[in-house]
KEPAKOL-826219 format. One record per residue (C-alpha): residue number from 1; chain; x, y, z. Coordinates in Angstrom, 1 decimal. Example, Ala and Ser with C-alpha at 12.3 -4.5 7.8 and 13.67 -1.06 7.14 Angstrom:
BEGIN
SITE; 1; A; 12.3; -4.5; 7.8
SITE; 2; A; 13.7; -1.1; 7.1
//
This chain:
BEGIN
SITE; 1; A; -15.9; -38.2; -0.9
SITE; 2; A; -12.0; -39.5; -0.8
SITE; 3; A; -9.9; -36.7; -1.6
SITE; 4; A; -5.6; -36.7; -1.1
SITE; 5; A; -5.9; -33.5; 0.6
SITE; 6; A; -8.3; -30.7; 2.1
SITE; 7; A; -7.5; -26.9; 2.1
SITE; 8; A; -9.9; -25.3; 4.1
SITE; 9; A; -9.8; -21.6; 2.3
SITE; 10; A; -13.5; -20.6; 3.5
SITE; 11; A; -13.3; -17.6; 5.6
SITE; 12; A; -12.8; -16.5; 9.1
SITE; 13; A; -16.0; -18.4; 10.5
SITE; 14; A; -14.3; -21.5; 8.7
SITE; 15; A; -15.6; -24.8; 9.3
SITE; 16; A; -12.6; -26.7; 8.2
SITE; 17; A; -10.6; -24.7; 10.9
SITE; 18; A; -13.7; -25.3; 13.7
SITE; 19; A; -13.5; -29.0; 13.0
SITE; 20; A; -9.7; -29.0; 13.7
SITE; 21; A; -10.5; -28.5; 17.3
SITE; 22; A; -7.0; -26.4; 18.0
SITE; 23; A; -6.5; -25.0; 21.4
SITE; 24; A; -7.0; -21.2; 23.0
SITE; 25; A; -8.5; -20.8; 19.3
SITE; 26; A; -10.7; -18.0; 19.3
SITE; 27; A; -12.1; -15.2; 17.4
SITE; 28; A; -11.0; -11.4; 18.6
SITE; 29; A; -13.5; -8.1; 18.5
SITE; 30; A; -11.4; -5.6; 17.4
SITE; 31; A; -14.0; -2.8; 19.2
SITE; 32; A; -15.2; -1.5; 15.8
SITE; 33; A; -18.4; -1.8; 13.1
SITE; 34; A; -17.4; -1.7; 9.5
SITE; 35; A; -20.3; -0.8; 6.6
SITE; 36; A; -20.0; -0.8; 3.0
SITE; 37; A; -21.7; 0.9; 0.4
SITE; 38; A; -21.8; 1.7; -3.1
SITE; 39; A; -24.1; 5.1; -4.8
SITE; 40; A; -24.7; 5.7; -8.1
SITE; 41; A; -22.9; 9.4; -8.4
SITE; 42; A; -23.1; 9.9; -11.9
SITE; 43; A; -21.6; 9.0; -15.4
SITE; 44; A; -22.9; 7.6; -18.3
SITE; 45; A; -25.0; 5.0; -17.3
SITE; 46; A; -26.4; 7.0; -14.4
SITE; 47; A; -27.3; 3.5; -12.7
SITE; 48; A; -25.3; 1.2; -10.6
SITE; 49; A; -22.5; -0.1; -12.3
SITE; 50; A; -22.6; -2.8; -15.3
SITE; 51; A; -25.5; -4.4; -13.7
SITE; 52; A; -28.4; -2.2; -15.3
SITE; 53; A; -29.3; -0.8; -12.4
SITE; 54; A; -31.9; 2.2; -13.0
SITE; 55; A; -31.2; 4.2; -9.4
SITE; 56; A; -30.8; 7.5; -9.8
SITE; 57; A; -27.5; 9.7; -9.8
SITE; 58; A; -25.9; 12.6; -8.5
SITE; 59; A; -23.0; 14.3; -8.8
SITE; 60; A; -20.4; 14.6; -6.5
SITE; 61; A; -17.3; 16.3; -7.5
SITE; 62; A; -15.0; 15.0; -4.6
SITE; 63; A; -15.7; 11.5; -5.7
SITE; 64; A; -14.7; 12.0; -9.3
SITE; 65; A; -11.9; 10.1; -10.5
SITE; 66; A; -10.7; 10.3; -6.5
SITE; 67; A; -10.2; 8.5; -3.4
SITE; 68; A; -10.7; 10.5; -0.4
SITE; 69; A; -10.3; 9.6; 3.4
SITE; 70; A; -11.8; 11.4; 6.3
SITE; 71; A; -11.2; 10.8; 10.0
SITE; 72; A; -12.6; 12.5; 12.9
SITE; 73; A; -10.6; 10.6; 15.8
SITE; 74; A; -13.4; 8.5; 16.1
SITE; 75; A; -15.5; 7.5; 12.9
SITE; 76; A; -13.5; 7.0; 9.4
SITE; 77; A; -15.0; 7.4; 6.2
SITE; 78; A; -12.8; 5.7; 2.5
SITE; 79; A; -14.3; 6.5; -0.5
SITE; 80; A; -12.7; 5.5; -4.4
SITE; 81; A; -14.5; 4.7; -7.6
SITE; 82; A; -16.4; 1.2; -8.3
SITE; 83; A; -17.2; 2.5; -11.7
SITE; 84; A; -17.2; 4.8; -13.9
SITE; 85; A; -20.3; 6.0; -12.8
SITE; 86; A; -20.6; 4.1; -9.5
SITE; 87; A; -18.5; 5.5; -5.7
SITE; 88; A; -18.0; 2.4; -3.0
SITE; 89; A; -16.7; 3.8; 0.7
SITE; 90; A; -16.1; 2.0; 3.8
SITE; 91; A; -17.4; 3.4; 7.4
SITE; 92; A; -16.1; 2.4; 10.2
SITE; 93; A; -16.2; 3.5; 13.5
SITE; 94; A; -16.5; 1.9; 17.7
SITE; 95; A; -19.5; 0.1; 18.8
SITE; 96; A; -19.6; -2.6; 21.6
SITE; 97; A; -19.7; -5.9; 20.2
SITE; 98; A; -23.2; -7.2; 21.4
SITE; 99; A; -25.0; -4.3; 20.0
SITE; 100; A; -22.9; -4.6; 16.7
SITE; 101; A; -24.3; -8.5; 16.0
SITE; 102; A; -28.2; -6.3; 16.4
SITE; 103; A; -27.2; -3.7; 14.6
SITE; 104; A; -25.8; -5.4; 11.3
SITE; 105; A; -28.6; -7.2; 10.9
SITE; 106; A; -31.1; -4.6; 10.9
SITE; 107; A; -29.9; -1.8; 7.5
SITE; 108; A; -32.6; 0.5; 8.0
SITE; 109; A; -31.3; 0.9; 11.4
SITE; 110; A; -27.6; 0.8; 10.4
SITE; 111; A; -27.9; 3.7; 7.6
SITE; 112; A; -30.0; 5.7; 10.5
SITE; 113; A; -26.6; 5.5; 12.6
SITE; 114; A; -24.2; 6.3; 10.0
SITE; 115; A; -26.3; 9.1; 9.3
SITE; 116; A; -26.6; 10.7; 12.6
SITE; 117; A; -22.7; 9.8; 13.1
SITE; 118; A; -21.8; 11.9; 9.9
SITE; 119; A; -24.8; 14.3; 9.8
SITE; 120; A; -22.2; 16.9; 10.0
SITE; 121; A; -19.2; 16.0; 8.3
SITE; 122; A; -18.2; 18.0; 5.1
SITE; 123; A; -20.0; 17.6; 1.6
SITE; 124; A; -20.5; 15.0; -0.2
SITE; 125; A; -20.4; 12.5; 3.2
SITE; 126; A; -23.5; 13.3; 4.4
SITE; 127; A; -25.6; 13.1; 1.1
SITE; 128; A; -22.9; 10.2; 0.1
SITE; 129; A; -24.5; 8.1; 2.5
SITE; 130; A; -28.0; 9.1; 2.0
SITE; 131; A; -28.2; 8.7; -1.4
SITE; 132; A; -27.1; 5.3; -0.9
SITE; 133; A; -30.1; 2.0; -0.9
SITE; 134; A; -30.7; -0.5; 1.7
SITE; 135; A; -29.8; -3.2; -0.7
SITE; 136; A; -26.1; -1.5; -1.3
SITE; 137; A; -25.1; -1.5; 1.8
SITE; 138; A; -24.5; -3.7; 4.4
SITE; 139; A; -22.1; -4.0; 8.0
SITE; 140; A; -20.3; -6.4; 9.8
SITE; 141; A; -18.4; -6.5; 13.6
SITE; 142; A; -14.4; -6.5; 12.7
SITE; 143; A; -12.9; -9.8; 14.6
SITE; 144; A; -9.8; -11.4; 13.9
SITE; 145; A; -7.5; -14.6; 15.4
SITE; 146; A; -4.4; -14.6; 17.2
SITE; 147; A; -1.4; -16.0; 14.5
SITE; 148; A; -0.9; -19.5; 14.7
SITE; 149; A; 2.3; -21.4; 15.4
SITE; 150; A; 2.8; -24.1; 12.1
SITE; 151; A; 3.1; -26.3; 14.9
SITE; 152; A; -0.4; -26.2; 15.6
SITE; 153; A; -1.6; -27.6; 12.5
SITE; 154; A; -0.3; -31.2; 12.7
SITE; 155; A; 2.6; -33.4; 14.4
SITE; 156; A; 5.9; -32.4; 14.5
SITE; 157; A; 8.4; -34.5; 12.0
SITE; 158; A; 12.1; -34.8; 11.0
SITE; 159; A; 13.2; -32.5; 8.5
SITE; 160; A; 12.2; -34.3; 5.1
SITE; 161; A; 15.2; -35.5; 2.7
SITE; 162; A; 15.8; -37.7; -0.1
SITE; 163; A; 14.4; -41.2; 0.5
SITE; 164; A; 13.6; -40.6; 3.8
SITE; 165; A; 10.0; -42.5; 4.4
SITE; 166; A; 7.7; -39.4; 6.7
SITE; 167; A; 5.4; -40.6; 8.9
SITE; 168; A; 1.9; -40.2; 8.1
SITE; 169; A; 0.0; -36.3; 9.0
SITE; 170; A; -3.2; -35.4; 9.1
SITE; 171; A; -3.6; -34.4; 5.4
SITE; 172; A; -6.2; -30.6; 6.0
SITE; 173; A; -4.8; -27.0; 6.5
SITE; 174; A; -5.7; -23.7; 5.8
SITE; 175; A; -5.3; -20.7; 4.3
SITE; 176; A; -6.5; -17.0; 4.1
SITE; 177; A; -8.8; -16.2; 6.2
SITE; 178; A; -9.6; -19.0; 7.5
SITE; 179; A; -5.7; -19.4; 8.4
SITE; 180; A; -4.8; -15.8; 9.4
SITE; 181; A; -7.8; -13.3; 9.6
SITE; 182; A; -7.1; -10.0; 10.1
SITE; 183; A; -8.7; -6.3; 10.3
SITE; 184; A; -9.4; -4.6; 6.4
SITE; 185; A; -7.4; -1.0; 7.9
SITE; 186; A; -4.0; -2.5; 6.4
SITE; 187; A; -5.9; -3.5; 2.9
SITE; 188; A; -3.6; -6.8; 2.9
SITE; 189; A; -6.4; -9.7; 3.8
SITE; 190; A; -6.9; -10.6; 0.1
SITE; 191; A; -2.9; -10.2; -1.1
SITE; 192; A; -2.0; -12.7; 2.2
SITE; 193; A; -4.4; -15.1; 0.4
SITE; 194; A; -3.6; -15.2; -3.0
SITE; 195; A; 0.6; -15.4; -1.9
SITE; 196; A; -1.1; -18.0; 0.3
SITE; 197; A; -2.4; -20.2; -3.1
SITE; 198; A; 1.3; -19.9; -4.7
SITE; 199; A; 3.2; -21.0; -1.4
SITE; 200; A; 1.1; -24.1; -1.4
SITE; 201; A; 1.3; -24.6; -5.1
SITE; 202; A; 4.9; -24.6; -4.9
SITE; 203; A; 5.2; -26.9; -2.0
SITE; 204; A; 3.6; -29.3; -3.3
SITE; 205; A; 5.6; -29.4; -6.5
SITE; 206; A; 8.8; -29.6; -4.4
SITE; 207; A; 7.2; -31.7; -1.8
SITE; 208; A; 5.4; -34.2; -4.7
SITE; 209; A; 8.8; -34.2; -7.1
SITE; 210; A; 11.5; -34.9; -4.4
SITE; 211; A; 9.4; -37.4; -2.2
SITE; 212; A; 6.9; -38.7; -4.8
SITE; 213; A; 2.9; -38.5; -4.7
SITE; 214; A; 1.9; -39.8; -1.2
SITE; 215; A; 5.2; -39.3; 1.1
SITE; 216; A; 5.2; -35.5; -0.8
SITE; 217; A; 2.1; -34.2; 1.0
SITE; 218; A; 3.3; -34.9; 4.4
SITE; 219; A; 6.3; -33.2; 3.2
SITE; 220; A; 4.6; -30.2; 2.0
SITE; 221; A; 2.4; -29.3; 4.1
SITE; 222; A; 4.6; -28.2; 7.3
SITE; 223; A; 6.7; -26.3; 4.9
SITE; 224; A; 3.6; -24.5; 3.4
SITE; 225; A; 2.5; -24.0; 7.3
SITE; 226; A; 5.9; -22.3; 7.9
SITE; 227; A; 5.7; -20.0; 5.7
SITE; 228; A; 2.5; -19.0; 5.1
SITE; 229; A; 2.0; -18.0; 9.2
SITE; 230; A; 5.1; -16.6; 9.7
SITE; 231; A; 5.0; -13.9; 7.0
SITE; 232; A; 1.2; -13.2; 7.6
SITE; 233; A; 1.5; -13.1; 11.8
SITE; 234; A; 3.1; -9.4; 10.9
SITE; 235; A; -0.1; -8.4; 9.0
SITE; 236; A; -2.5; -9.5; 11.6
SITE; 237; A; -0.7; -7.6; 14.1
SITE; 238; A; -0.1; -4.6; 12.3
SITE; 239; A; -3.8; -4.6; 10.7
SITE; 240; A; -4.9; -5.0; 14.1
SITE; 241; A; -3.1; -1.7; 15.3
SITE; 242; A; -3.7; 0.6; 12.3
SITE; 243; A; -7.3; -0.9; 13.3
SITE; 244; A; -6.5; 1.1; 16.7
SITE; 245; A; -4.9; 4.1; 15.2
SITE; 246; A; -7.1; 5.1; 12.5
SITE; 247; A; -10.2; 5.4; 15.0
SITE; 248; A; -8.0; 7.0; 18.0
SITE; 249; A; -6.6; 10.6; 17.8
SITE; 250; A; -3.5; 9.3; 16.4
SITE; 251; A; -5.2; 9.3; 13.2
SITE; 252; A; -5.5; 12.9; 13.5
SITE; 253; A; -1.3; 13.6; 14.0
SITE; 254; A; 0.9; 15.5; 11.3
SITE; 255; A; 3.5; 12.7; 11.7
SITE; 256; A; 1.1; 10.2; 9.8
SITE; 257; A; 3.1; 8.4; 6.7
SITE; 258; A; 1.3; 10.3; 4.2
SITE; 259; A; 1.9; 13.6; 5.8
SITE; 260; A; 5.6; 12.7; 6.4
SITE; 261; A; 6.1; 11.5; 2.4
SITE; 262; A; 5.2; 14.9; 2.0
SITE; 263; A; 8.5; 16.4; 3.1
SITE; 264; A; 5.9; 19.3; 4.3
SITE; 265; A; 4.8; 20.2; 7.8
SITE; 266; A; 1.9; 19.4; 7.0
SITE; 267; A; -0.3; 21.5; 10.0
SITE; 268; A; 1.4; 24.3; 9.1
SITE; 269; A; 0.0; 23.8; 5.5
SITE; 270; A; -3.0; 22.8; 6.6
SITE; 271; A; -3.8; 26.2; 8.7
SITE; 272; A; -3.1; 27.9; 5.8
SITE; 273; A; -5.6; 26.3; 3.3
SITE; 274; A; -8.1; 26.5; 5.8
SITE; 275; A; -7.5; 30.4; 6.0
SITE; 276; A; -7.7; 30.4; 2.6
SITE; 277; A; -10.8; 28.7; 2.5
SITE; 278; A; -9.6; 25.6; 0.6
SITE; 279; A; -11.2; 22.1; 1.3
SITE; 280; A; -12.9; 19.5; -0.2
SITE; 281; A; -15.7; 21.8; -1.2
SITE; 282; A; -13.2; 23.1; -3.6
SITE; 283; A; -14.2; 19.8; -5.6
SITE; 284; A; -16.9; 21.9; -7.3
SITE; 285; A; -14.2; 24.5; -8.2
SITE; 286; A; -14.5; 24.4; -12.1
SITE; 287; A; -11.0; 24.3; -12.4
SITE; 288; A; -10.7; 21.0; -10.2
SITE; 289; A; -9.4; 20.4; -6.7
SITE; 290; A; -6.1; 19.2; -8.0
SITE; 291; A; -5.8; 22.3; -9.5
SITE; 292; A; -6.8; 24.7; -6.9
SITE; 293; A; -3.9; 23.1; -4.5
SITE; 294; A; -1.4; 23.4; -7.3
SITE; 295; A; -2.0; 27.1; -8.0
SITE; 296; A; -2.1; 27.8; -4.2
SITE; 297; A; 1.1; 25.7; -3.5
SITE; 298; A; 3.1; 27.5; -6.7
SITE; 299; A; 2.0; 30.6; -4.8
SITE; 300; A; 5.8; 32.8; -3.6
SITE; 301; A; 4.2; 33.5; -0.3
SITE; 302; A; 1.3; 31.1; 0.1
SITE; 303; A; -1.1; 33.3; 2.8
SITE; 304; A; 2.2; 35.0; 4.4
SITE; 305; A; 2.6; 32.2; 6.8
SITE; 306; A; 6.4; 32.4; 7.7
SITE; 307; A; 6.6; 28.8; 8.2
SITE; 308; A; 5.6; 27.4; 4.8
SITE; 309; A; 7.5; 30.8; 3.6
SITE; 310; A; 10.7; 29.3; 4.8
SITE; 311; A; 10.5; 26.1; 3.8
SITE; 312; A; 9.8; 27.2; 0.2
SITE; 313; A; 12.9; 29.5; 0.5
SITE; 314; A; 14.7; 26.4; 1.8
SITE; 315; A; 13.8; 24.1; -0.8
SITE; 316; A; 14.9; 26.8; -3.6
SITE; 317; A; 18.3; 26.6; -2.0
SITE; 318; A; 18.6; 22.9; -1.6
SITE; 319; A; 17.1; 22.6; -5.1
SITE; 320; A; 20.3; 24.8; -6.3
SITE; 321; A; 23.0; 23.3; -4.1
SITE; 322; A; 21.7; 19.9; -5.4
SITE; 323; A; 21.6; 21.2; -9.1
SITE; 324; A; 25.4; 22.5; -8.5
SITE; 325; A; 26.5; 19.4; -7.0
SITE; 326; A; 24.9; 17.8; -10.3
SITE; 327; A; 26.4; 19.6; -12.8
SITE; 328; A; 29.7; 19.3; -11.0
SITE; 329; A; 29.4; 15.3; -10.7
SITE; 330; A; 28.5; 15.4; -14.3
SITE; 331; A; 32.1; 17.8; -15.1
SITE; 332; A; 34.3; 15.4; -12.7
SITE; 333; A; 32.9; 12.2; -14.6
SITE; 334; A; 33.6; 14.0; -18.2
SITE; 335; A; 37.0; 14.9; -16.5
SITE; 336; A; 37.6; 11.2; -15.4
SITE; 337; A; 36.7; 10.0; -18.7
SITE; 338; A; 38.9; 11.8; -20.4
SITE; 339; A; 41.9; 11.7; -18.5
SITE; 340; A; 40.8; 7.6; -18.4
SITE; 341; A; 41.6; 7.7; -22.1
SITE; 342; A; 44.7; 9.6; -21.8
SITE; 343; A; 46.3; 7.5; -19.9
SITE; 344; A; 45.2; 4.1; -22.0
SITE; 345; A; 47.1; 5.8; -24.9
SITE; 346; A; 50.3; 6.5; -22.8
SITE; 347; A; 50.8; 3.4; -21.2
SITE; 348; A; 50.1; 1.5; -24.8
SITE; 349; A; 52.6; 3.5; -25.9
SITE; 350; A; 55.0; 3.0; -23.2
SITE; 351; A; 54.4; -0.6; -23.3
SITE; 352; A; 55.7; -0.6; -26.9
SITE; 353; A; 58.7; 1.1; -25.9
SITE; 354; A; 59.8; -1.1; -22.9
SITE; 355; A; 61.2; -4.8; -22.2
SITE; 356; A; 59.0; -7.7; -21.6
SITE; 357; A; 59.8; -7.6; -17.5
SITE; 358; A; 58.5; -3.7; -17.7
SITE; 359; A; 55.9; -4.3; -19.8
SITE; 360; A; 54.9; -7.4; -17.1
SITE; 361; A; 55.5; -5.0; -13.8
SITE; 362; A; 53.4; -2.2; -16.1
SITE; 363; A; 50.4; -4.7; -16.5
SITE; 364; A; 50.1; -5.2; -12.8
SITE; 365; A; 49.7; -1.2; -12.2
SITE; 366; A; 47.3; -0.4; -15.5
SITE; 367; A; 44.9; -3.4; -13.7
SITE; 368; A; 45.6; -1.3; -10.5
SITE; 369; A; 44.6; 1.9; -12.1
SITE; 370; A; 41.6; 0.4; -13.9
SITE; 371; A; 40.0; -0.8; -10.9
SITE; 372; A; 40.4; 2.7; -9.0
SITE; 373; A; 38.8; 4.0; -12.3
SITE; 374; A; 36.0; 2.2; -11.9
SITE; 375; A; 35.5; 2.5; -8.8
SITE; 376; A; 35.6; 6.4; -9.2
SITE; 377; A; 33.3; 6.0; -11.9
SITE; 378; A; 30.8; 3.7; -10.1
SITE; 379; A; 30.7; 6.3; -7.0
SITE; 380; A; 30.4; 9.3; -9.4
SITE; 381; A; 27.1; 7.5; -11.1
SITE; 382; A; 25.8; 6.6; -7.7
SITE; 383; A; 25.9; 10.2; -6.4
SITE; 384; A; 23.8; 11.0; -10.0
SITE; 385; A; 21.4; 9.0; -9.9
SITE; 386; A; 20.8; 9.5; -6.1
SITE; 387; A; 20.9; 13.3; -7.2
SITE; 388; A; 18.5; 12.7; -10.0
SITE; 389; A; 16.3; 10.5; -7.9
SITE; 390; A; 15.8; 13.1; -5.2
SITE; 391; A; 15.2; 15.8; -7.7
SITE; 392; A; 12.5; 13.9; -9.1
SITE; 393; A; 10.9; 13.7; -5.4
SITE; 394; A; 11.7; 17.1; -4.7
SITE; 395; A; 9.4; 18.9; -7.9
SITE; 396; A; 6.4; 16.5; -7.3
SITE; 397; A; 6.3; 17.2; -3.3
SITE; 398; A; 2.8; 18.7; -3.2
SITE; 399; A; 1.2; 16.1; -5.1
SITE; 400; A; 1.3; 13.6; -2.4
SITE; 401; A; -0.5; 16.2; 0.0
SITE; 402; A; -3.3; 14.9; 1.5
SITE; 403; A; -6.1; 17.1; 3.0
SITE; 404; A; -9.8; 16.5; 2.8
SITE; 405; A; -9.5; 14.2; 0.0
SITE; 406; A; -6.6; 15.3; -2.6
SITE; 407; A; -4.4; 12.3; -2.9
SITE; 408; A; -2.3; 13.4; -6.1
SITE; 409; A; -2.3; 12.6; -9.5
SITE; 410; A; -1.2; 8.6; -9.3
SITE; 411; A; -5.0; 7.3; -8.5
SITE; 412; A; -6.0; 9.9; -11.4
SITE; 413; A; -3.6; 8.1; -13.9
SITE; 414; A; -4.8; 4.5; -12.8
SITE; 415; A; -8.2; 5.4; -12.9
SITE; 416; A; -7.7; 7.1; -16.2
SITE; 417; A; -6.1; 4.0; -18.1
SITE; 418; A; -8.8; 1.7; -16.5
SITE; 419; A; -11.3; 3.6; -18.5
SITE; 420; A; -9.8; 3.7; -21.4
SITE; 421; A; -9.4; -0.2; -21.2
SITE; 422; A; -12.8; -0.2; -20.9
SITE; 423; A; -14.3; 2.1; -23.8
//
């Protein structure tokens, strides 16, 4: 087969990368098993998706219309909708790597681990993973590469320009996977890929216009190589430590991002529900999770804990400080209006009334005047819509908590207008 050019965009085990013989390359254990699943836990179809399945169903409330997360220090459990009727979660947890090629190959053996790993984690994890069959599940060890310097990938040339003949490259590279490989904990393997496809589609547009069809390529390809490794080196690295965190005690730390973009403290919190007997068993609440925290976190003195007492009281006086400083914003900017106009009609006045040298000496100082105008105005709006901003942060604050499994109302609104997409 004679082809112009070969993107090798199969995998991390790719054999267009193998056959490029580059050196030091080599595949990383990241220390960790990953297994995926997906159970049929209820809904219309009762089966397995839009495949026909016939398995059987059952309800769990903490997977309806949710995503929940839970982590132990050690093992990590993600589970989110498939389907309307279908849940797929991701286990992961440590295993050595040698013992992870046996295991993965062997399900029956794989779902007997998970299960004795989880056996007593909260409801629905246990049954979650029980309920789910051999042939809808499956594992693999967690590797990824080093990033690659561009250099790597073929010889180095002059900077292309205009009519400038390049010397001829090897005409393969890579992409995704194959190119940058890295851990699923960061969720970015697949996005790297498909901004992977549009760099090189637009290289080799500028590459093919500016230097023609066979000179283009060379062109093209160091440029796609740039850019392509040194935006995605960041994502293998940082994959590669959440990889670390989220099966490490760290996982287990108020200060994690969700917690934070809570504007809570979130242990605090935490002890309370857990005196009040709130967690993800209050799925099967009739009135819904979601709206078991909201009650609770509307609550004046939410289980007398001084702590989250204080910070409710603080946030009712912040909330009024920033609703003074609002309505005074909004009186300054009516004031500066008006007085704006005032003094339009005055000096249009004035300018009637005066020689042409004042009026010309009068023109300079109205352009003067304008500009601190608007620049008063342009601060005034900034400070409002800053105000406005955080006020809109401020009333929604307990719908990003996070604990056992509530996650908000944004997943609820996605998953909601997916649905309705399909019907």
């Amino acid at each position: 087969m004679d082809a112009a050019l070969l993107v090798g965009a199969d995998g991390i085990f790719s054999t267009v990368r193998r056959q490029l013989s580059l050196p030091g390359d080599r595949l990383n254990y990241l220390g960790l098993i990953v297994v995926l699943g997906y159970v049929p836990t209820g809904g219309p179809s009762g089966g397995l998706g839009d495949d026909g399945g016939t398995q059987s169903a059952t309800a769990f409330p903490l997977t309806e219309r949710r995503i929940f997360e839970t982590v132990d220090g050690v093992t990590r459990i993600y589970a989110m909708p498939f389907t309307k009727s279908v849940t797929m979660w991701q286990l992961s947890f440590p295993y050595a790597e040698k013992a992870a090629r046996k295991l993965v190959r062997n399900p029956a053996a794989l779902k007997e681990e998970i299960l004795k790993r989880c056996a007593e984690w909260h409801d629905p994890v246990p049954a979650l993973l029980a309920n789910t069959p051999l042939d809808c599940m499956s594992g693999y060890p967690v590797y990824d590469r080093d990033p690659l310097d561009p250099g790597v990938l073929r010889s180095a040339a002059a900077p292309p320009g205009v009519g400038v003949r390049l010397p001829p490259q090897r005409r393969v590279t890579v992409m995704g996977d194959a190119a940058h490989p890295m851990s699923p904990f960061r969720a970015q393997g697949a996005n790297q890929a498909l901004g992977d496809a549009v760099l090189l589609a637009e290289a080799l547009w500028d590459g093919v216009r500016v230097h023609g069809p066979d000179a283009g390529l060379d062109a093209a390809l160091p440029e796609f190589e740039r850019k392509m490794l040194g935006r995605s080196a960041r994502m293998v690295i940082g994959s590669r430590e959440k990889a670390k965190e989220m099966h490490s005690n760290l996982a287990l730390q108020p200060a994690r991002k969700v917690q934070r973009e809570s504007g809570v403290d979130m242990s605090e919190i935490i002890k309370v529900l857990q005196a009040k007997g709130i967690g993800a068993h209050s799925a099967a609440d009739p009135r819904g999770l979601d709206a078991v925290v909201a009650e609770f976190m509307r609550m004046s003195d939410p289980g007398g804990s001084p702590a989250v007492r204080d910070k409710a009281k603080a946030n009712v006086v912040t909330d009024h400080s920033r609703k003074t400083s609002s309505l005074a914003v909004d009186r300054r900017g009516v004031d500066e209006k008006r007085q704006s106009k005032a003094l339009k009609q005055r000096l249009r006045r004035q300018r009637c009334d005066r020689p042409q040298t004042k009026r010309a000496e009068q023109g300079v100082n109205d352009t003067e005047a304008r500009k601190r105008r608007k620049t008063a105005d342009s601060a005034s709006e900034a400070k409002a819509i800053e105000h406005r901003h955080e006020e809109r942060q401020d009333q929604d604050w307990w719908k990003t908590l996070m604990f056992d499994g509530f996650t908000g109302e944004e997943w609820e609104a996605w998953y909601a207008q997916g649905r309705a997409v399909e019907s």
